[in-house]
C-alpha positions in Angstrom: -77.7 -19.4 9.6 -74.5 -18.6 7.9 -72.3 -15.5 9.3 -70.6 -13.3 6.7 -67.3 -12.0 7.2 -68.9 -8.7 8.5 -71.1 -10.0 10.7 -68.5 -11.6 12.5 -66.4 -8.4 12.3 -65.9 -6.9 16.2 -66.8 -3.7 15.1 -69.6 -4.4 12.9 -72.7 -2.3 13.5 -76.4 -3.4 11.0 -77.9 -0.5 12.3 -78.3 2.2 9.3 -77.0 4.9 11.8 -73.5 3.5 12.3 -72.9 3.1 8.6 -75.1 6.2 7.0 -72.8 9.4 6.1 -74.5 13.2 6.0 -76.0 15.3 8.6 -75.8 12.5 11.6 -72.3 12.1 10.7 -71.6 15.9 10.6 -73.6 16.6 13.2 -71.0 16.9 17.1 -68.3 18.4 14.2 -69.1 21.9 15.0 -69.4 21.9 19.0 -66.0 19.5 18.6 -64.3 22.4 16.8 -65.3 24.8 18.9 -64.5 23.5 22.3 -60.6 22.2 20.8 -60.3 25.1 19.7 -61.1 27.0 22.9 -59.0 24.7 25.0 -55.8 25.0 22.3 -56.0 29.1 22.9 -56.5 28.6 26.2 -53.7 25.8 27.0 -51.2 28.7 24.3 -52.2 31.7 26.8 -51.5 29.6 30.3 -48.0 28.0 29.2 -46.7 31.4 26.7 -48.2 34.6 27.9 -49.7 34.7 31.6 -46.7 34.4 33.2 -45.7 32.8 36.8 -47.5 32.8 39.7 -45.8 32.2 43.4 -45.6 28.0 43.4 -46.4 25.5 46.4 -43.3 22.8 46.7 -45.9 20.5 45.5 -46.0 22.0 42.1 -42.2 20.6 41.6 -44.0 16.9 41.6 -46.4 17.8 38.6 -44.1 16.7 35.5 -42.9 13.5 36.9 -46.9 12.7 37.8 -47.5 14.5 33.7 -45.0 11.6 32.8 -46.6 8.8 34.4 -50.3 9.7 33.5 -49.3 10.0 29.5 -47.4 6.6 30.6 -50.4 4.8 31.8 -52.4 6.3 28.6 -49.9 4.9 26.4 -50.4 1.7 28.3 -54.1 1.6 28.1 -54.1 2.6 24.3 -52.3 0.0 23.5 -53.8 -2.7 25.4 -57.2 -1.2 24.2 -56.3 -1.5 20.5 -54.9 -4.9 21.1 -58.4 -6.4 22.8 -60.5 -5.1 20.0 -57.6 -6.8 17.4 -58.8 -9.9 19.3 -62.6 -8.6 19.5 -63.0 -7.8 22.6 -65.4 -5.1 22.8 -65.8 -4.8 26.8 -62.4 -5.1 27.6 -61.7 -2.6 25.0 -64.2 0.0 26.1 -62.7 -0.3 29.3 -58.9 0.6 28.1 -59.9 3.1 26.2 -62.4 5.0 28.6 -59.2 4.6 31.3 -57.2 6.0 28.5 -59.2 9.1 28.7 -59.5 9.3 32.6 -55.6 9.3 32.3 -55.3 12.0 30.0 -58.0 14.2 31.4 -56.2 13.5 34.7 -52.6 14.6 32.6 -54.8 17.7 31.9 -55.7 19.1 35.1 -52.2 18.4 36.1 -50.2 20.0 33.0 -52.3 23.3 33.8 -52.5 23.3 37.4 -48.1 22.7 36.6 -48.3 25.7 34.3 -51.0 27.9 35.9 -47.9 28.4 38.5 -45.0 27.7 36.1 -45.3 29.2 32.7 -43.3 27.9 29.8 -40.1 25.6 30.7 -36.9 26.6 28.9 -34.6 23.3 27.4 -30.8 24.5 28.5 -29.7 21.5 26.5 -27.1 22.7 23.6 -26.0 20.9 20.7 -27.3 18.2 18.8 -30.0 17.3 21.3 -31.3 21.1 20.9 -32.8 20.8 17.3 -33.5 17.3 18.2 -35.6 17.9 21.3 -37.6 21.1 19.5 -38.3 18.6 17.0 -39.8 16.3 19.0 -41.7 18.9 21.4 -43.0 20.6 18.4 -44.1 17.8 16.5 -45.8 16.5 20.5 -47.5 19.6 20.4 -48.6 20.3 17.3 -49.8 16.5 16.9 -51.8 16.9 20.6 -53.7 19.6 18.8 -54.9 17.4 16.4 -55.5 14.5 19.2 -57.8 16.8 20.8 -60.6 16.6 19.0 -60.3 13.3 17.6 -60.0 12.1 20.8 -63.3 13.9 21.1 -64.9 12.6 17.8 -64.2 9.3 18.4 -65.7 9.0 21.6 -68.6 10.8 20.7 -68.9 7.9 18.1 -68.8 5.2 20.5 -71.2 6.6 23.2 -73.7 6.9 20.2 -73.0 3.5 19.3 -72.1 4.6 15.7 -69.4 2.1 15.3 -68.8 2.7 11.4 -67.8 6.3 12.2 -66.1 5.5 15.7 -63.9 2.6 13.9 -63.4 5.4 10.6 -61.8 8.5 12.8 -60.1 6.1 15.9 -57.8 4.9 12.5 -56.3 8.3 12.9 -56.9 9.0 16.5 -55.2 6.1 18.1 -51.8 6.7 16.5 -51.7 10.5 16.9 -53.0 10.0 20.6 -50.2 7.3 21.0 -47.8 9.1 19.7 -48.2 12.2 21.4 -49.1 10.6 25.0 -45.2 8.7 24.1 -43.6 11.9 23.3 -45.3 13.4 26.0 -42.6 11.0 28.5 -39.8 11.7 25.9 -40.1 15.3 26.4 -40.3 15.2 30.4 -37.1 12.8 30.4 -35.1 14.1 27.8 -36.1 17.8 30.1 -35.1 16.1 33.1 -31.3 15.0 31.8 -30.7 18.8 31.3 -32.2 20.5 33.9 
């Protein structure tokens, strides 16, 4: 029998659920909205408005161990995107589902951090100051949109809909790169000027 191009495609799904668009498509949009946008107001009110609370010397370790875990995301991302480039499904899956363990990891810490914390001020003055709010803003704003793409896609893939995993994970995995990168940018470039 003769393989097609799509056939022999990595992420090529026959089934009529991984390529049909409507109400199955549409369908985890809703809860996906709702639970980003719960976790966004919740993540604004803990960093910008609930203020400090009296911090274990622990806490101090939480940014360096931020940095690493968006680190090893960045890692796993990358190496996740490159084995399904090559067509490697399993060792894909497995990058990209330690991808998420890291940032959900990154997310307990960043708000156990800020839970005691609050907002950090940047000190830094001069060029690096319109640079670095640059940066954080575009991290944070971009991090919004990760969230639930992050969610979407993976939704996608647990349902084995492949058509509409492989459609949203075009925007997800360079808005999740970027903002797990920017993520240790933002940590260092806080660290030279604190």
């Amino acid at each position: 029998m003769k393989r097609t191009k799509t056939q022999l495609d990595p992420d090529f799904d026959p089934t009529p659920s991984a390529t049909a668009s409507g109400p199955a498509a549409r369908k985890p949009i809703p809860a996906i909205a709702a639970l980003s946008v719960v976790v966004t107001a919740f993540l604004v009110w803990l960093v910008y408005f609930k203020g400090t609370v009296a911090a274990p010397q622990w806490i101090l370790a939480l940014p360096a161990a931020n940095a690493l875990l968006n680190s090893l995301s960045a890692v796993c991302l990358v190496l996740g995107y490159r084995n399904i480039r090559r067509g490697n499904r399993r060792v894909h899956m497995r990058f990209m589902v330690s991808a998420v363990i890291f940032s959900g990891l990154f997310l307990i810490s960043y708000i156990t951090y800020h839970y005691f914390h609050g907002d950090t001020k940047f000190p830094g003055q001069g060029l690096i100051r319109p640079v670095y709010f640059a940066l954080l803003i575009s991290h944070i704003l971009l991090s919004v949109v990760a969230l639930p793409l992050v969610f979407a896609t993976l939704w996608y893939a647990t349902r084995k809909q492949f058509g509409f995993h492989r459609r949203v994970a075009r925007w997800t995995f360079p808005i999740w790169l970027y903002v797990s990168v920017t993520g240790v940018i933002v940590f260092l470039v806080l660290k030279a000027y604190t």
